[in-house]
C-alpha positions as CSV (number, residue, x, y, z in Angstrom):
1,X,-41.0,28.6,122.3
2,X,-38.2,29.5,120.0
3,X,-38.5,28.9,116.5
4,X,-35.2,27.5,114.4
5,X,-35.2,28.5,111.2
6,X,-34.4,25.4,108.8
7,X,-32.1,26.7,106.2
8,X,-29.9,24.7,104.1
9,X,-25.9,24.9,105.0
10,X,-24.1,26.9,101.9
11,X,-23.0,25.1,99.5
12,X,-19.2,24.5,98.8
13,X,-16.9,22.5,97.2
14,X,-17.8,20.4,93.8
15,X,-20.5,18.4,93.4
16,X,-19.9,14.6,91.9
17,X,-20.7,15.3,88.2
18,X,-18.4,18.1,88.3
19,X,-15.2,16.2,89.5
20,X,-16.2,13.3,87.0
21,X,-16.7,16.0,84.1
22,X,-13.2,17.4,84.8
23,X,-11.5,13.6,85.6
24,X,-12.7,12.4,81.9
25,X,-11.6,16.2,80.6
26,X,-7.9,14.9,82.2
27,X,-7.9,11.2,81.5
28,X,-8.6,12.0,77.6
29,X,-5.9,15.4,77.5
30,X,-3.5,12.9,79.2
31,X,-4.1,9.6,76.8
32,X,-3.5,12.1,74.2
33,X,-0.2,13.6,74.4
34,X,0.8,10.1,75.9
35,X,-0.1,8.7,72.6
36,X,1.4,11.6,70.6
37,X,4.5,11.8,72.7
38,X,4.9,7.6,72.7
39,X,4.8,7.0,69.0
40,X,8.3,7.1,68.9
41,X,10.7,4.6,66.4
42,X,9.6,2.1,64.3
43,X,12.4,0.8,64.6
44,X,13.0,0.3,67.9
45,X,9.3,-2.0,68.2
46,X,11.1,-3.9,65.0
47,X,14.1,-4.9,67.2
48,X,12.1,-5.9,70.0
49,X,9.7,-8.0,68.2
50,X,13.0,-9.8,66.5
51,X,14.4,-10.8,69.9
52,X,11.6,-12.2,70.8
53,X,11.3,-14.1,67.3
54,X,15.1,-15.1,67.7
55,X,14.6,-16.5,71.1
56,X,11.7,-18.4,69.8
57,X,13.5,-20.0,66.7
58,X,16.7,-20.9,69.6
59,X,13.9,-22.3,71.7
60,X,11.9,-24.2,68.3
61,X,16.0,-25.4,67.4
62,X,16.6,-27.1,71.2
63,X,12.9,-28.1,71.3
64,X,13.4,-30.1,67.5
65,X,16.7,-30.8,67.6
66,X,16.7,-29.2,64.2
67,X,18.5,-25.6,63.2
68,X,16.9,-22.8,62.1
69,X,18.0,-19.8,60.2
70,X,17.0,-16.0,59.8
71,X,18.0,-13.7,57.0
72,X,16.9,-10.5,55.7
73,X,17.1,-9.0,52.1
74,X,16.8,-5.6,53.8
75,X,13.5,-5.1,52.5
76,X,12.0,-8.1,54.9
77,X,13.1,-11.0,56.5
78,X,12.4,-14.9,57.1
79,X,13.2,-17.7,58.8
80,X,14.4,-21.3,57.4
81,X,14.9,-24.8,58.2
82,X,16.8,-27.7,57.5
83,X,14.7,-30.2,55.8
84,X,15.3,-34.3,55.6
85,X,18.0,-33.7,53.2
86,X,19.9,-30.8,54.8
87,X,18.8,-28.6,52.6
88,X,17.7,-24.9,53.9
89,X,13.8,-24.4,53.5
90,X,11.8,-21.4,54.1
91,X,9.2,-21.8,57.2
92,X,6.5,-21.3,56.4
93,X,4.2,-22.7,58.8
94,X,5.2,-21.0,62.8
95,X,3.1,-17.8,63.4
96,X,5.5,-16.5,65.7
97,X,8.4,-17.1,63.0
98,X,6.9,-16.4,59.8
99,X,8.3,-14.2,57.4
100,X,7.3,-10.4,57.4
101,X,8.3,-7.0,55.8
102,X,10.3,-4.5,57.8
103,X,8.4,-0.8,58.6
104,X,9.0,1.1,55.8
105,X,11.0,3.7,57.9
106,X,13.2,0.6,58.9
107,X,16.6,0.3,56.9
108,X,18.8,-2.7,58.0
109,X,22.4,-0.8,58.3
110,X,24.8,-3.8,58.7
111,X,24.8,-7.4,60.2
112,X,27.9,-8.6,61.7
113,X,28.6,-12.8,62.6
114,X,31.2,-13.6,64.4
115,X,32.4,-9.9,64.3
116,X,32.8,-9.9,60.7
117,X,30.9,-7.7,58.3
118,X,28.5,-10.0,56.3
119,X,26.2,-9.3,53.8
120,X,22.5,-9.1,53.7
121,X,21.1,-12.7,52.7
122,X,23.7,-14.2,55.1
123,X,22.3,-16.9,57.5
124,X,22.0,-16.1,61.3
125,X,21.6,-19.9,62.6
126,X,20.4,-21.1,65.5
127,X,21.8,-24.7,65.7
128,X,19.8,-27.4,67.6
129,X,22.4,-27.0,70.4
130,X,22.0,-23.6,71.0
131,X,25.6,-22.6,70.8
132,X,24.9,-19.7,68.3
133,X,27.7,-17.6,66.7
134,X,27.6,-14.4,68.1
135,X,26.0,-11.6,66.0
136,X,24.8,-7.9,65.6
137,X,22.6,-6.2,63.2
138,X,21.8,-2.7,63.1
139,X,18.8,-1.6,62.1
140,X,17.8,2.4,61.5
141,X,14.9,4.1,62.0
142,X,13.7,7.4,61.4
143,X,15.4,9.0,64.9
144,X,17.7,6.2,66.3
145,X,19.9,3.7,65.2
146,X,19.3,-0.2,67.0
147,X,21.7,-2.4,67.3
148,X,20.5,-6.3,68.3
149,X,23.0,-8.6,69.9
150,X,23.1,-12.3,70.0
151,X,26.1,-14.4,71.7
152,X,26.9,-17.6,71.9
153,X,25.3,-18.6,74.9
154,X,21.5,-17.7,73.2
155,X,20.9,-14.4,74.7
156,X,19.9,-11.6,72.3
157,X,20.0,-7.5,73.6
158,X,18.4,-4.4,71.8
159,X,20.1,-1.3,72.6
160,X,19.9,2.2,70.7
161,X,23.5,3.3,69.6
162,X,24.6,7.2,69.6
163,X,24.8,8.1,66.4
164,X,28.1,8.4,64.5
């Protein structure tokens, strides 16, 4: 009779806890510089967000068959309506188009309507129609400079302009 030694095989290779020890080490070194490295322009989230409120207050001015308005004193902006008697009244009541400050590292630069330089306090409207005038405002952040388009067909654009 011949006897076979039992030995256990060598180990090799990693066991389970390693790899998930050294996964987490990765996952958390990677979220990280993601989040360091993604932090990026205040600016540039500040434009988006006012798209999406601009294509909400065309949407709210079709929807009502009542205009709406947007301005900024460069230090925040808001959004109005036309009451009963035409008049322009603050709104005060729409989450998605209530009035809030800019970033502070947000500076609006210029607003153009209709290609012509207007000043700050100068309505942007969005008639119940939806044939807006066609607009720009530039708005500058710490790195870039973002420019938001509107035309008259109700489609707005956020784009980062080269500096000049």
């Amino acid at each position: 009779m011949v006897k076979k030694s039992i030995s256990s095989p060598l180990q090799s290779g990693f066991t389970l806890l390693e790899i998930l020890v050294v996964t987490a080490i990765i996952l958390i070194v990677t979220s990280v510089t993601v989040f360091h490295f993604n932090r990026g322009d205040g600016a540039q989230a500040a434009a988006e967000r006012l798209v999406l409120q601009f294509e909400a207050a065309r949407d709210e001015a079709l929807a009502s068959g009542h205009a709406l308005a947007w301005t900024s004193d460069g230090a925040a902006y808001q959004f109005w309506f036309k009451n009963p008697r035409q008049e322009w009244e603050v709104l005060k009541d729409r989450e998605g188009l209530r009035a809030l400050p800019w970033a502070e590292e947000v500076q609006v630069r210029g607003q153009k309507i209709n290609q012509q330089n207007r000043p700050l306090g100068d309505k942007i409207i969005f008639p119940a129609d939806g044939v807006i005038e066609s607009f720009e405002l530039e708005l500058q952040g710490r790195d870039t400079q973002w420019q938001i388009t509107g035309d008259v067909m109700g489609r707005f654009k956020v784009q980062a302009v080269a500096a000049q």
